[in-house]
C-alpha positions as CSV (number, residue, x, y, z in Angstrom):
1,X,-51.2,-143.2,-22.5
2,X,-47.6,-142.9,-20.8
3,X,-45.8,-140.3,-22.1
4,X,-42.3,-141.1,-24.2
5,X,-39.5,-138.9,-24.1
6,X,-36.4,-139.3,-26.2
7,X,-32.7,-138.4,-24.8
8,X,-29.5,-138.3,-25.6
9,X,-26.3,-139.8,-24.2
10,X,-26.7,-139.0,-20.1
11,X,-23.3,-138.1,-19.8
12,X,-23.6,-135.2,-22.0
13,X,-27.3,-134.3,-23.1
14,X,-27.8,-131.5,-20.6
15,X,-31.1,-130.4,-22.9
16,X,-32.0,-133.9,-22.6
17,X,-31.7,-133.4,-18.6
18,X,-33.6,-130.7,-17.8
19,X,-36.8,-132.3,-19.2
20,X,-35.9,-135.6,-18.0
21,X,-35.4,-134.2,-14.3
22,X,-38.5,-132.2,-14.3
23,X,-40.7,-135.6,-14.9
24,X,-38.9,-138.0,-12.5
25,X,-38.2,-135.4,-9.9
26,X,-42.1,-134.6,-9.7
27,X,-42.9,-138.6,-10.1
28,X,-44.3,-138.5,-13.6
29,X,-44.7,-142.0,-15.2
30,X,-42.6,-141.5,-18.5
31,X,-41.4,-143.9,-20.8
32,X,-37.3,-143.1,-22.4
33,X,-35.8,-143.7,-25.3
34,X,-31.9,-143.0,-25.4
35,X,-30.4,-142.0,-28.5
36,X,-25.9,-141.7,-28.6
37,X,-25.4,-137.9,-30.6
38,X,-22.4,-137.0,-32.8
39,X,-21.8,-141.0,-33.7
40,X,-20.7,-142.0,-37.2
41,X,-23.6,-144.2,-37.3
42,X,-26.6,-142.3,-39.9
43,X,-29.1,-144.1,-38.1
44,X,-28.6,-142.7,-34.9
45,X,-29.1,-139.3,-36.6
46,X,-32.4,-141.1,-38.6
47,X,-33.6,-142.5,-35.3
48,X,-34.0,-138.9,-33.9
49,X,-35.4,-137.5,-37.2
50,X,-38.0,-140.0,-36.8
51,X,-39.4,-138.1,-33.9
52,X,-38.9,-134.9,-34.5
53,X,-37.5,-132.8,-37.8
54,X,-35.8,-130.2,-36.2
55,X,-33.3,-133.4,-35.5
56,X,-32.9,-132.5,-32.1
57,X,-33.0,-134.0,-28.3
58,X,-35.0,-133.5,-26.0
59,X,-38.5,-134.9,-27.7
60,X,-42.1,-135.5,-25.6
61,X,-44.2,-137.9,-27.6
62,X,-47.8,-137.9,-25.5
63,X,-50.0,-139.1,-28.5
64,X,-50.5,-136.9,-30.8
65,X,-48.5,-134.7,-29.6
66,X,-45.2,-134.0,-29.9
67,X,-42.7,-131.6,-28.0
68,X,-39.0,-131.2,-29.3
69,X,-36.9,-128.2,-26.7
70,X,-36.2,-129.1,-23.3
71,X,-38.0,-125.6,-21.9
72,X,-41.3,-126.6,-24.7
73,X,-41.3,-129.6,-22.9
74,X,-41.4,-128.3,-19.4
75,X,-44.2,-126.2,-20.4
76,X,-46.0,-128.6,-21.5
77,X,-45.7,-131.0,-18.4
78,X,-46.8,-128.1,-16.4
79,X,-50.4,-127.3,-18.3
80,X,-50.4,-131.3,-18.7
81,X,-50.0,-132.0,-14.9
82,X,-50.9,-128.9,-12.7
83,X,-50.8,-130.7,-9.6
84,X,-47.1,-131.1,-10.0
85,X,-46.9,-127.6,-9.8
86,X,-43.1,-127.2,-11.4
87,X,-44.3,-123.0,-12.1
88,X,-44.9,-121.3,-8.5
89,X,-48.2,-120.7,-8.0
90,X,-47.6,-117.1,-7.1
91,X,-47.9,-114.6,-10.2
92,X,-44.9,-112.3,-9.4
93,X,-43.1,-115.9,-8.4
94,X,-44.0,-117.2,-11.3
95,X,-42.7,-114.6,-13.5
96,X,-39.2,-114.3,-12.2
97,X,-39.0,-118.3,-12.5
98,X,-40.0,-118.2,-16.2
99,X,-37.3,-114.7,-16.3
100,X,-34.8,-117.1,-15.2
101,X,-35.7,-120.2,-16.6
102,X,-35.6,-118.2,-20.2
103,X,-32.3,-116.4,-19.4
104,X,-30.5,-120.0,-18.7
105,X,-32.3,-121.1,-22.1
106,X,-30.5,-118.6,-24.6
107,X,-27.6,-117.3,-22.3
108,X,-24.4,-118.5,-20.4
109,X,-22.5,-119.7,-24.0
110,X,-19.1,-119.2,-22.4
111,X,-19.9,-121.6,-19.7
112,X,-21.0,-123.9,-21.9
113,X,-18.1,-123.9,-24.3
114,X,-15.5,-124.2,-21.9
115,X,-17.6,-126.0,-19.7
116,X,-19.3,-128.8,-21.3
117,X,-21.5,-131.1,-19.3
118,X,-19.3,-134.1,-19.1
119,X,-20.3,-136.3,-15.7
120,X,-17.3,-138.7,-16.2
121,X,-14.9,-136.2,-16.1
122,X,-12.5,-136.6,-13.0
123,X,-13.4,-133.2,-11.0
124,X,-10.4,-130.5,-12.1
125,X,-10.4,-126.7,-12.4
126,X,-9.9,-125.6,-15.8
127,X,-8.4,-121.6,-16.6
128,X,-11.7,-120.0,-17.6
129,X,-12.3,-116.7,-19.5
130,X,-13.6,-113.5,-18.2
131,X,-16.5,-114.2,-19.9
132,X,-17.7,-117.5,-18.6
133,X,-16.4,-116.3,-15.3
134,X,-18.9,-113.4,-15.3
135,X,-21.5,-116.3,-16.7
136,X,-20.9,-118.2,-12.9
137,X,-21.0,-114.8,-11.3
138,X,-24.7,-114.1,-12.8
139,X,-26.2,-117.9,-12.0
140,X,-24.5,-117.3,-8.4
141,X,-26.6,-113.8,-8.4
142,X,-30.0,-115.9,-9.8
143,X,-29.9,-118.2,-7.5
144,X,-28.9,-116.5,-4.6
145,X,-32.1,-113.9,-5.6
146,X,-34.3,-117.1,-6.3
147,X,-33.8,-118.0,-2.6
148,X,-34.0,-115.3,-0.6
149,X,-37.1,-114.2,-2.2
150,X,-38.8,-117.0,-2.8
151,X,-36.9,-120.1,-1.2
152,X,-38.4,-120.4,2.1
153,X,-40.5,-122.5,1.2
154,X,-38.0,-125.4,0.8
155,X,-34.2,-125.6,-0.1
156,X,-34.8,-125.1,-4.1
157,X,-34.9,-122.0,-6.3
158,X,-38.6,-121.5,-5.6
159,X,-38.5,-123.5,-2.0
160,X,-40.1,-126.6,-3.9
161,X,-38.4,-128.6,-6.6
162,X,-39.6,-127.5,-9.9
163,X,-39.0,-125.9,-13.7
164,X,-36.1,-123.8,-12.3
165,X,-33.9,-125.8,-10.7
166,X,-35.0,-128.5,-14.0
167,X,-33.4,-125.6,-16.6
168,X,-30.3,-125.4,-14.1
169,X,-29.6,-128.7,-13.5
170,X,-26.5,-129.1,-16.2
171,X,-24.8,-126.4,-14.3
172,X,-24.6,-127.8,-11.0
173,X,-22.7,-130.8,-12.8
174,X,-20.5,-128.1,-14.6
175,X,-19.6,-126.2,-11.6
176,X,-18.8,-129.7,-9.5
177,X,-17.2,-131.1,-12.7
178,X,-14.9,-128.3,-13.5
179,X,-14.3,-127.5,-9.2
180,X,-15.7,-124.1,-10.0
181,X,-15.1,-121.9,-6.7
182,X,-18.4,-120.6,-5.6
183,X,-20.1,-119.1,-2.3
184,X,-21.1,-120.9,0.9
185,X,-24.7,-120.6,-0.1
186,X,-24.4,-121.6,-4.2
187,X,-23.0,-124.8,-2.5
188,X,-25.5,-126.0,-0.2
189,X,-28.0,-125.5,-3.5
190,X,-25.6,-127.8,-5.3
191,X,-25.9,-130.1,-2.5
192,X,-29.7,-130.1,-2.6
193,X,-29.8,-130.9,-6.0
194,X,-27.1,-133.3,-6.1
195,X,-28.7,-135.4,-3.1
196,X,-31.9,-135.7,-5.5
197,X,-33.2,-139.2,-5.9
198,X,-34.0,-137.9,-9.5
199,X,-30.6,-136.1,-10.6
200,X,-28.7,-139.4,-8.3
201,X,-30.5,-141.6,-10.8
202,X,-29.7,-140.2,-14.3
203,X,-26.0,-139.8,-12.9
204,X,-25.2,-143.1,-12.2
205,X,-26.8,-143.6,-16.0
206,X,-24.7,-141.3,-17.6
207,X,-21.5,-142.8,-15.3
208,X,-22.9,-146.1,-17.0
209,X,-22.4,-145.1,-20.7
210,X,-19.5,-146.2,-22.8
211,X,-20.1,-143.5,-25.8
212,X,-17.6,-141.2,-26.0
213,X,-17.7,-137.8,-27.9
214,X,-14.2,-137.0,-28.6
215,X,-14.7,-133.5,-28.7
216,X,-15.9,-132.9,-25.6
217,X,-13.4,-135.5,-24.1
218,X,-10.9,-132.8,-25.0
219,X,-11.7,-130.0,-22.6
């Protein structure tokens, strides 16, 4: 049975890219589903509800079962399909990428606030808060540790795509979006990521949407 996972608009969801990213960039037959959020429409909202009560995107459907967090998911897809190895296989490696992954899950809420994923946005600088400037600072200092412990294996987090540089994904578009200054190195992982069949793909989708969430719009 293919597995179905439910998303929300590309151009914003960046908790429906994650999960999204981790299938296709590890070439996982998946079926999707796409779902506009914050329209006036109730039956978008009962759409999603259908799936999942927490009324939330990302949702895996594989049966029986059904997944509804973006980091659940990943999980999942790693005990599900081991040979697509998305965890290192190392133990201490393995550790600091579920440290990270976690840390990118519940932190960085400046960033997000006043840097909302938003891939239609033409690339400008915005004036930025000491706090979400100290966020940038700390993903610079993650990923620049990711790499020159475990990187040399490849030019992602862990040297091969996986969960990682899944749960980071959103921020590469943030930092590009919002022509956030970073180091030489923080760059030429943006690069990597961004020259990804996988993030090219949901891209040009999101580019392809007309919904429009005013709020966000704003910033």
């Amino acid at each position: 049975m293919t597995l179905k996972l439910v998303v929300g608009n590309k151009n914003y969801s960046s908790w429906s890219m994650r999960p999204w990213l981790a299938l296709r960039g590890c070439d996982i037959a998946f079926d999707e589903t796409v779902i506009p959020l914050y329209t006036d429409d109730p039956a978008d909202k009962a759409r999603i509800l259908k799936h999942s009560p927490a009324g939330k995107v990302p949702i895996l459907i594989d049966g029986a079962v059904t997944v509804w967090d973006s980091l659940a998911i990943i999980e999942y897809v790693a005990e599900r399909y081991p040979e697509a190895k998305l965890w290192p296989s190392e133990a201490g490696a393995r550790a600091h990428a579920r440290s990270v992954c976690a840390e990118m899950h519940s932190g960085f809420q400046a960033l997000r606030n006043e840097c909302p994923m938003n891939l239609h946005r033409p690339v400008r600088p915005v004036a930025l808060s000491a706090d979400a400037k100290a966020n940038i600072a700390r993903i610079e200092d993650i990923w620049r540790d990711c790499r020159d412990r475990y990187g040399s294996g490849g030019p992602f987090l862990f040297g091969r795509f996986g969960a990682a540089d899944a749960m980071f994904a959103p921020v590469v578009t943030r930092f590009h979006t919002f022509a956030v200054p970073v180091a030489a190195e923080t760059r030429a992982y943006m690069e990597t990521m961004m020259a990804m069949p996988a993030f090219v793909a949901w891209v040009e989708a999101g580019l392809a949407e007309t919904w429009i969430i005013e709020r966000v719009e704003k910033v």
